[in-house]
N, C-alpha and C positions, 0 to 999 in steps of 0.2 A: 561447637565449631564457630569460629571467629568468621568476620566479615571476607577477610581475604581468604580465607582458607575455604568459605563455601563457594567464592564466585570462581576460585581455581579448580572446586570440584566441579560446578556449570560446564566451566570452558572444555574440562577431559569430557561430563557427556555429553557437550557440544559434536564431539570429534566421534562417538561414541555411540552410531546410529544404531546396531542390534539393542541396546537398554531404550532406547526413544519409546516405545509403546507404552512397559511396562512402568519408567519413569514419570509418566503425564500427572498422576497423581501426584506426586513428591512436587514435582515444579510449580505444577498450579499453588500448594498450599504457601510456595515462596513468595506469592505474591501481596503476604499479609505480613512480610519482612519489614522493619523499619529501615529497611537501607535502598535510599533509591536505587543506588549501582545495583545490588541483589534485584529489586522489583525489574527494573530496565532490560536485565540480562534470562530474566523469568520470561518477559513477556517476548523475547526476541526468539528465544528456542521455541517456545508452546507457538508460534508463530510456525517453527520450521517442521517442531511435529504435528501441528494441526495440518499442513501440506503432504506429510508424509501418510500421515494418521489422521482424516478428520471427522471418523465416528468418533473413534475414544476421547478428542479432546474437547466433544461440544460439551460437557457438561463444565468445562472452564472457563467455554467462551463470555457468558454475563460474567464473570468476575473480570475477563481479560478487556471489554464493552465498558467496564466500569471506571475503566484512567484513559476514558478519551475527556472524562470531566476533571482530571486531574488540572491543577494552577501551573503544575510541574509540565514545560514544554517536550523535553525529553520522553516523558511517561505519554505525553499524548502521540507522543511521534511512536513509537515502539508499541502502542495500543491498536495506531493505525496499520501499523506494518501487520503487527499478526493478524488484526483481522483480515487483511485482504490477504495473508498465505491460507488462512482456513478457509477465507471463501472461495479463493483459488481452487482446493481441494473438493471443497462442501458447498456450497453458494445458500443452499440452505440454515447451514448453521450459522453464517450470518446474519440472513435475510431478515428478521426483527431489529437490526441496528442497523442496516445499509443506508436506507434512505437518509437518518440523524447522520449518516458522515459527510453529510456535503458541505455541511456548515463550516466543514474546516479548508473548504475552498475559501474561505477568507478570514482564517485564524491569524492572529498581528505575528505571529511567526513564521518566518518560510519557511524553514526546516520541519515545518507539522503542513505546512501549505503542499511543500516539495511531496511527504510522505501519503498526504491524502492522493496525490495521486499517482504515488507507486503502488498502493495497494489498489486504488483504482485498477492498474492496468493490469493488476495481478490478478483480481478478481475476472475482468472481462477478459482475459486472454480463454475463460473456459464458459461465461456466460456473459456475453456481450450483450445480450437485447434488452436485459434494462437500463442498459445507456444510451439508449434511442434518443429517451426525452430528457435528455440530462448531458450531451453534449456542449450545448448552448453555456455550462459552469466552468466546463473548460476553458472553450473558447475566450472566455475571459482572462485565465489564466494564461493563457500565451501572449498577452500583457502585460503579464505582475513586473512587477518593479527591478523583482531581484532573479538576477541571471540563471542562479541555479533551478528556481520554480519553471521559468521561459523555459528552459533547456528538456526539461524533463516533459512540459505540457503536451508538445507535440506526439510523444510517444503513446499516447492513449489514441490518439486518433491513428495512431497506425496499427495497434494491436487491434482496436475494434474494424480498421478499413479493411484489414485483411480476412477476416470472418463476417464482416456487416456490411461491405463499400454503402452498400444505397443512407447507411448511416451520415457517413464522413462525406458524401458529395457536396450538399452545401454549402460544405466549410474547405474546401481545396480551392476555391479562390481567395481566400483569406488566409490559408498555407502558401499557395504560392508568391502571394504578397509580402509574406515574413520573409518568406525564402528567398526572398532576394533584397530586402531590403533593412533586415534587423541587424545591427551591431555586432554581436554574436554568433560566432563561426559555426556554433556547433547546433544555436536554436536554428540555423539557418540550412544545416545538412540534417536536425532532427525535422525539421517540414517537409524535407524534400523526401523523407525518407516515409512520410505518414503520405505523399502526395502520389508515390511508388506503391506501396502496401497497396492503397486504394486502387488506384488506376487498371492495377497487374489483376486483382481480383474481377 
């Protein structure tokens, strides 16, 4: 099967959630494809059946762990992503790589910057309390340089304010700071909206 022809067999069992369980074997072994597209698109579903499924696919997870060291930005971004759909699911099946992904709060790409903390929020939306002592990485982040990382920062402190408030207090006067003062429309309604979460809890 040709490069195109497998990553069009992905997409069908993309769409194709009853085979998800029993395919996690097959997916995982694609990730020793020479084709980044193929790797990219491996790591993004074992991401979506690790959330659906996250006993059966921790025995993928050290391989999936394994292209957060990739040079390739894309593969670190889609390594980020699933792990935090499986820790979403498992917090466990992470939890030996959690702590090592913080470093990419300040990887020279935003797009792995943006994605370290989508999976962030994906994880803590089910196990918030190890982001107690690990707020303070954010908060930096609602900084960065580039819009799209600002935009998304604020949404960790709202996913954790609404399960943790006594977390995110601290930091709501430097929310509402942003919130009325950043450039950006949307970092400026995603503060007000982590300053909401918090407060309502």
């Amino acid at each position: 099967m040709n490069g195109p022809e497998l990553y069009r067999k992905l997409g069908m069992l993309t769409k194709d959630r009853e085979k998800w369980k029993e395919s996690i074997p097959y997916v995982s072994a694609l990730l020793a494809s020479e084709s980044v597209k193929i790797q990219a698109k491996a790591l993004w579903l074992l991401g979506e059946m690790g959330l659906a499924y996250p006993l059966p696919v921790r025995e993928a997870v050290p391989a999936v762990a394994s292209f957060c060291d990739s040079p390739i930005p894309l593969l670190r971004e889609r390594a980020l992503n699933a792990l935090g759909r499986i820790g979403r699911g498992d917090f466990q099946a992470i939890a030996p790589y959690w702590e090592r992904l913080f470093r990419f709060a300040a990887d020279a790409e935003a797009k792995v910057r943006l994605s370290f903390i989508w999976a962030s929020e994906n994880i803590a939306a089910n196990t918030p309390d190890p982001y107690g002592d690990y707020l303070a990485v954010f908060e930096e982040l609602l900084r960065d340089a580039d819009d799209k990382v600002r935009m998304e920062a604020p949404e960790i402190f709202r996913v954790v304010g609404k399960r943790r408030p006594e977390m995110v207090r601290p930091y709501l006067e430097l929310l509402r700071t942003i919130s009325e003062t950043d450039d950006n429309r949307v970092v400026r309604i995603h503060c007000l909206g982590a300053i909401k979460a918090t407060e309502q809890k």
